[in-house]
N, C-alpha and C positions, 0 to 999 in steps of 0.2 A: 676593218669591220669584222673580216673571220675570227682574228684572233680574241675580239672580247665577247663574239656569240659559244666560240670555244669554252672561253673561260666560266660566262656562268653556264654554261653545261655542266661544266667540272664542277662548281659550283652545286647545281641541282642535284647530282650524282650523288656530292659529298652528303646533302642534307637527308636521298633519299637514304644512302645507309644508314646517317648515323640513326633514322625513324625504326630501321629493321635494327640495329642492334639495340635499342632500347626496348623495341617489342620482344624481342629475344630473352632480355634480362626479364623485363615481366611475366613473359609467359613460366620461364624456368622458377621463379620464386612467387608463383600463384595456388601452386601444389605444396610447398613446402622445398625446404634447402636439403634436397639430394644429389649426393655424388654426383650424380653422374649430368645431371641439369647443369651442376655449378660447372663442368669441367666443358662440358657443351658451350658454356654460355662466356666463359672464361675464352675459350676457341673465339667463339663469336667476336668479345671483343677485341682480341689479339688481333685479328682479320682485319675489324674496324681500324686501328690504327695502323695498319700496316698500308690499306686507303688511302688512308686518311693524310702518309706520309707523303704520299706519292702522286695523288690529286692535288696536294698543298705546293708541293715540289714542280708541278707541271702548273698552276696557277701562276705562282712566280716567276717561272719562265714565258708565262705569256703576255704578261704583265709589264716585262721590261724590255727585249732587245726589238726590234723591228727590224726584219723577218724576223718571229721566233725561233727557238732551235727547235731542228726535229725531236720529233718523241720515238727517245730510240727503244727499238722490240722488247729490249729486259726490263724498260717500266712500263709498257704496254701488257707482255706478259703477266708481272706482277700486279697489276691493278686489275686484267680479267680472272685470273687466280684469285685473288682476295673476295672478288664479288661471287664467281658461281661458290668458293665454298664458304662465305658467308650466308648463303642463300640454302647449299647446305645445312648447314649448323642450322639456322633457324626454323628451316623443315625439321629436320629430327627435333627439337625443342616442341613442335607444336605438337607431334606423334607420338 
């Protein structure tokens, strides 16, 4: 039962970014296509997929062996990395 309340976690995770990287893209192309929005927002989505990889990649795993495999630090690091500076990027986008 943990492992498929895990997964749509990872799941809900996955959908709340991809909402922030879409607000992202909107808010940057709501003023008009500037430098420096585009390269922001470009960041932004880079972030997303790098998530996006890693949530997908941790889905799968929990999806198939019973006991899952641990979730080891360097993709735990990289998927809190991707979100505070996605969360980043979309702040300075709105400022």
């Amino acid at each position: 039962m943990q492992p498929e309340r895990t997964r749509l976690a990872w799941r809900r995770t996955t959908l709340s970014a991809t909402v922030v990287a879409v607000l992202a893209g909107k808010s940057a192309l709501r003023e008009g296509p500037g430098v420096t929005a585009f390269v922001v927002c470009a960041l932004c989505c880079g972030l997303w997929l790098g998530f996006l990889a890693v949530a997908h990649r941790r889905i799968r795993t929990l999806s198939g062996a019973v006991p899952p495999a641990v979730f080891t630090p360097r993709h735990a690091g990289t998927a809190a990395l991707c979100t505070i500076a996605m969360a980043v990027c979309a702040t300075a986008l709105i400022f």
